[in-house]
C-alpha positions in Angstrom: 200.1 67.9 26.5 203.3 66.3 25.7 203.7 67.2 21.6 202.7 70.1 19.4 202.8 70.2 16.1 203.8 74.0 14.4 203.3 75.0 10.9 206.7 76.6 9.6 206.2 80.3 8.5 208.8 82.2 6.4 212.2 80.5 5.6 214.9 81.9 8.3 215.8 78.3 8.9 216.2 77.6 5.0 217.5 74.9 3.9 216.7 72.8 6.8 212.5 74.1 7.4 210.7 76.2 4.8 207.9 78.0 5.2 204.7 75.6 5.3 206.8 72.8 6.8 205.1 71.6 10.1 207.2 70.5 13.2 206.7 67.9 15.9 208.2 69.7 18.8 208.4 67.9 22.4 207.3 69.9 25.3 209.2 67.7 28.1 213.1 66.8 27.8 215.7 66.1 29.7 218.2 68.3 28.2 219.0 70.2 24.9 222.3 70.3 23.5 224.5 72.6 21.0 222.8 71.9 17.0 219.3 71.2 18.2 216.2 73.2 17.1 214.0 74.4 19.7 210.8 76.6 19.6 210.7 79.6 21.8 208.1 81.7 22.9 210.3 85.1 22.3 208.5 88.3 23.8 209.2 90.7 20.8 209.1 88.3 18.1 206.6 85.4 19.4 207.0 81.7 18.5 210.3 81.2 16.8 212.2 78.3 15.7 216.2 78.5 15.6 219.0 76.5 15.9 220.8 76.2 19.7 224.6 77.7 18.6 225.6 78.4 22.5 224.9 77.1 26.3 225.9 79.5 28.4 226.8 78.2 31.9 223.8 79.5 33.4 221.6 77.1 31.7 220.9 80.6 28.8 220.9 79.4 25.2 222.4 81.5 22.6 220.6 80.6 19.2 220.5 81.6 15.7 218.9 81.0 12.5 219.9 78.8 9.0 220.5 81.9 6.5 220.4 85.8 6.7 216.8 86.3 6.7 216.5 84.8 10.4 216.9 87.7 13.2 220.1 88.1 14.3 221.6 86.1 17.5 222.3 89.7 19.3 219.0 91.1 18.4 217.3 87.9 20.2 219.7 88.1 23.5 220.1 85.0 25.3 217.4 83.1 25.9 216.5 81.4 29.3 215.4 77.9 29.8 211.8 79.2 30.9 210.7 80.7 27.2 211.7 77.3 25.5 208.3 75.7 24.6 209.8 72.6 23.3 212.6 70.6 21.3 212.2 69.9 17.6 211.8 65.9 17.2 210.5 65.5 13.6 209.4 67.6 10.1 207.1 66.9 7.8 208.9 68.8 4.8 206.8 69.4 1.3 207.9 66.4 -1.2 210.6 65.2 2.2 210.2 63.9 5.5 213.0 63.6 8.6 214.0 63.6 12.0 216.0 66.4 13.7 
C-alpha cells in the first residue's frame, strides 16, 4: 500500500494537528527534508507523529514535537531512516482542511 490514513491522538503537535485530526501519510518518497512531518514507528512510544528539526549526516533524523506536551527530542534519540513509516502529505483538521 502506498497511503495510510492515521487518526491524530493527543495534541503534542498542537497548533498544527489536534487530537482527532486524521493524516494522509505516504509510505514511499524520495526524500524528506528539515520542517516535514513524518510518522515513526518508535519502539518505546509506538506510532508517533513529529516534526523533522535535524538530518544528521548519516541519513538519522533528529525530530521534535509542536508544544511541551510532545516527548522531548533527547528522550526519542535519533531516529533511523528504517522506523519512518511515511511522510505526512495532507490533514483533515475538525472545522479546517490543508496540505503539509
Amino acid at each position: 500500500m502506498m497511503f495510510s490514513v492515521i487518526k491524530v491522538r493527543g495534541n503534542s503537535m498542537a497548533p498544527c494537528l489536534y487530537d482527532g485530526d486524521f493524516v494522509f501519510i505516504i509510505h514511499r518518497y524520495l526524500n524528506l527534508n528539515v520542517g516535514q512531518l513524518v510518522v515513526v514507528n518508535h519502539a518505546l512510544y509506538g506510532l508517533i507523529i513529529k516534526r523533522i528539526l535535524h538530518i544528521h549526516d548519516n541519513g538519522n533524523y533528529w525530530l521534535e514535537g509542536e508544544n511541551e506536551e510532545s516527548i522531548q527530542p533527547n528522550k526519542m534519540g535519533w531516529i533511523p531512516p528504517s522506523l519512518v513509516v511515511g511522510k505526512v502529505i495532507y490533514c483533515i483538521c475538525a472545522h479546517r482542511s490543508h496540505t503539509r
